[in-house]
N, C-alpha and C positions, 0 to 999 in steps of 0.2 A: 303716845298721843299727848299733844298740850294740854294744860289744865282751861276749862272753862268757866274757872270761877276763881275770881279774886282772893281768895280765901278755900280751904280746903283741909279742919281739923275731925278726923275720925277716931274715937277713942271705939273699939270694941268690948262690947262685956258681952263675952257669951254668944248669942246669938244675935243682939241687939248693937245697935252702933249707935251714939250719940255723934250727931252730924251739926256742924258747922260750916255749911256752903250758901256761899254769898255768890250770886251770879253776878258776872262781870258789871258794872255801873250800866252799857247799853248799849244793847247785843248792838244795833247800827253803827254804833261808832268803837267797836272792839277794833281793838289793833290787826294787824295783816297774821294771819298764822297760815303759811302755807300748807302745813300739815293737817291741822283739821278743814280748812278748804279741799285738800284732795279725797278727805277722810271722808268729809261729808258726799262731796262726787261721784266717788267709787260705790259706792254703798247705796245712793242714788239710781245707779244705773245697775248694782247688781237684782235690786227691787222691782226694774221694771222694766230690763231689757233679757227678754226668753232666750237661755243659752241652748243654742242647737245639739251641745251635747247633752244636755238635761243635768248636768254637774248638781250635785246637792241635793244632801236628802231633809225635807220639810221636819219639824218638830214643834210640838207647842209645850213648855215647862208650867203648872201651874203649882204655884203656893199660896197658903195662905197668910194675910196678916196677923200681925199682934200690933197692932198700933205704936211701934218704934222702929223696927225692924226699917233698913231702906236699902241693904245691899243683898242684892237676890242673887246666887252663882248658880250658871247655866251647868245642866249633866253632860253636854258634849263638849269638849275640850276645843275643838274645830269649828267651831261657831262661825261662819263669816261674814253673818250677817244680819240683822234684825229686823225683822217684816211690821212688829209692833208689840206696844208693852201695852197691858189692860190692866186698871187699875179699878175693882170694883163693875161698873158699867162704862167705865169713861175711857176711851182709847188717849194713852198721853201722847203728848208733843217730845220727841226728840229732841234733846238739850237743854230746853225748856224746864220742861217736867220729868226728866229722866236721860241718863247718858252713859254709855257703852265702856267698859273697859276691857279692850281687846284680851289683855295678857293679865288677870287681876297682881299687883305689888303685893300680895299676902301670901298667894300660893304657887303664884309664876304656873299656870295651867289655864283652868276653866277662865272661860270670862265669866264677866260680873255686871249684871246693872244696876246703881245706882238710881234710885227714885230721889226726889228733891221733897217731897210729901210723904213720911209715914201711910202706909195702908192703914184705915183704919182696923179694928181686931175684928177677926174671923173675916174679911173683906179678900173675896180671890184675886191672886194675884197672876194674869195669864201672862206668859211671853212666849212669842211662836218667830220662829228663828230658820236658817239655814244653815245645816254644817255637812263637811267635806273636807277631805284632805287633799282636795283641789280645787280650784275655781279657774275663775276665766279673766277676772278683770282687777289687775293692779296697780301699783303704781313704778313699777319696775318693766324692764324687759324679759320677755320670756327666755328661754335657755335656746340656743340657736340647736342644743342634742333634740329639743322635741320631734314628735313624730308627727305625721300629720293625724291620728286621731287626737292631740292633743290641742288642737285648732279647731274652733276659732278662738284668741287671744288679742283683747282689749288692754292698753296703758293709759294710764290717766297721767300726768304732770302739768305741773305750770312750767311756763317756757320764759315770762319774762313780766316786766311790772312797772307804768310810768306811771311817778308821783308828781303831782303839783299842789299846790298849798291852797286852800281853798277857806274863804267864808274874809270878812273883811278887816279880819285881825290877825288873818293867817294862824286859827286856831283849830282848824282841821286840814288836816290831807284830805286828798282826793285820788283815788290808784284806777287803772284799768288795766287788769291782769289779762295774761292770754295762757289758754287753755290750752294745750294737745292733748289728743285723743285718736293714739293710732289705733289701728283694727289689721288683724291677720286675719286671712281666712284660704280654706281651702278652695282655689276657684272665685270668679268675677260676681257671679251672681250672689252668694254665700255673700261674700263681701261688701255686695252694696246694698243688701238688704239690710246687713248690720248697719253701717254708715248711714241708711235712710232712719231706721228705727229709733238709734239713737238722733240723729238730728230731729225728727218730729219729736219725741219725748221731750228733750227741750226745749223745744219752743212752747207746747203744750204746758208746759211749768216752769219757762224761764222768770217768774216772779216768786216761785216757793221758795227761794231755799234762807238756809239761818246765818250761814256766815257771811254772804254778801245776797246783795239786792238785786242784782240781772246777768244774767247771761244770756248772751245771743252769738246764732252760726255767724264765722266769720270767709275762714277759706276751705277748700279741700284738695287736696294733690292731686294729681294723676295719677293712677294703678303704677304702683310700684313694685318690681319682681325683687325678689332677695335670693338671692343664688346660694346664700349658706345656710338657710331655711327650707330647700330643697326647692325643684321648678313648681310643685303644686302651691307653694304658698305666696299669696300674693296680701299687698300692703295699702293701705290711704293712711294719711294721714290729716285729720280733723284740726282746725285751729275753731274754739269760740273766746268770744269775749266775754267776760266778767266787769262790769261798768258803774261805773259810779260810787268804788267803794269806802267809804270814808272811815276812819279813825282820827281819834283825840291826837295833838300833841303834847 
């Protein structure tokens, strides 16, 4: 995953880390990172769109602070996802106030999450998570060996990106990125209920997200069959747009 901070010195002692993380100069005009754009998407949608086969089993990790402490590692190695970090009484903000490290650099296994704010001591620390040793929504394509109980199968990508220079000194860019988001599923109905779900979810929070400012539906395909996927599994594919993203030059 890219870094989200301009800065990023960890010294551990022990169980404590003295941390030095500077958040980017402003989040609105951070540079283009297609990675954590997909990052944040997939993760978006593993949150709030119900997978038919129930994949993942729910957890909630709790520790406690000692008022230094900021990197927390998850007991499931499988994590794919993070529902929310609680810090005290205050549920944090993603990126913001805390941010995920899929594969931790220390241990190469469990994730890890960093908090941006020491707990203060004895203050609980809750994370409630999903792990599995499979999921449904990536940023790849599925393996055309699957069966069909391993359907249905979501991919996230960006597919493409026009820049134009914007503000009156040609001191910011301006991009409007385009989204795919295809959807496998077993059967038409199956399929377009995904397709429906995730398109009202975005519109419903096409102003939430942190690394760009909107997204909106743009096209949808025709029912697509795939013959090396077997006759049950049938295809759309999603275009949105991501609009108005700006970064510094």
């Amino acid at each position: 995953m890219g870094s989200l901070y301009d800065s990023e010195n960890l010294t551990v002692s022990g169980d404590s880390i003295e941390q030095d993380l500077t958040l980017a100069s402003s989040t609105s005009f951070r540079r283009v990172d297609f990675n954590l754009i997909k990052e944040e998407l997939i993760i978006y949608l593993r949150n709030n769109i119900s997978d038919p086969q129930e994949r993942g089993n729910v957890k909630t990790d709790v520790f406690t602070g000692n008022g230094s402490t900021v990197k927390f590692q998850l007991t499931e190695s499988s994590a794919k996802n993070i529902q929310y970090v609680k810090s005290g009484d205050s549920i944090l903000s993603r990126y913001s106030q805390y941010y995920v490290d899929y594969k931790d650099k220390d241990t190469l296994t469990n994730p890890v999450i960093y908090l941006l704010t020491p707990p203060s001591s004895g203050a609980l620390v809750e994370i409630k998570y999903t792990y599995s040793t499979s999921s449904w929504i990536y940023s790849d394509f599925p393996r055309v060996s699957l069966t069909v109980d391993n359907y249905p199968r979501i991919r996230v990508n960006i597919l493409s990106m026009i820049t134009e220079e914007f503000g009156l000194h040609a001191d910011y860019n301006l991009s409007d990125m385009v989204v795919e988001v295809i959807v496998w599923a077993a059967g038409s109905n199956q399929l377009d209920q995904i397709v429906k779900d995730i398109r009202d979810s975005f519109i419903r929070n096409k102003k939430g997200f942190y690394f760009f400012n909107l997204i909106v539906p743009s096209t949808v395909s025709p029912m697509l069959s795939t013959p090396e996927r077997g006759d049950k599994i049938l295809q759309r594919n999603c275009d949105y747009m991501i609009k108005f993203k700006p970064e510094e030059v």
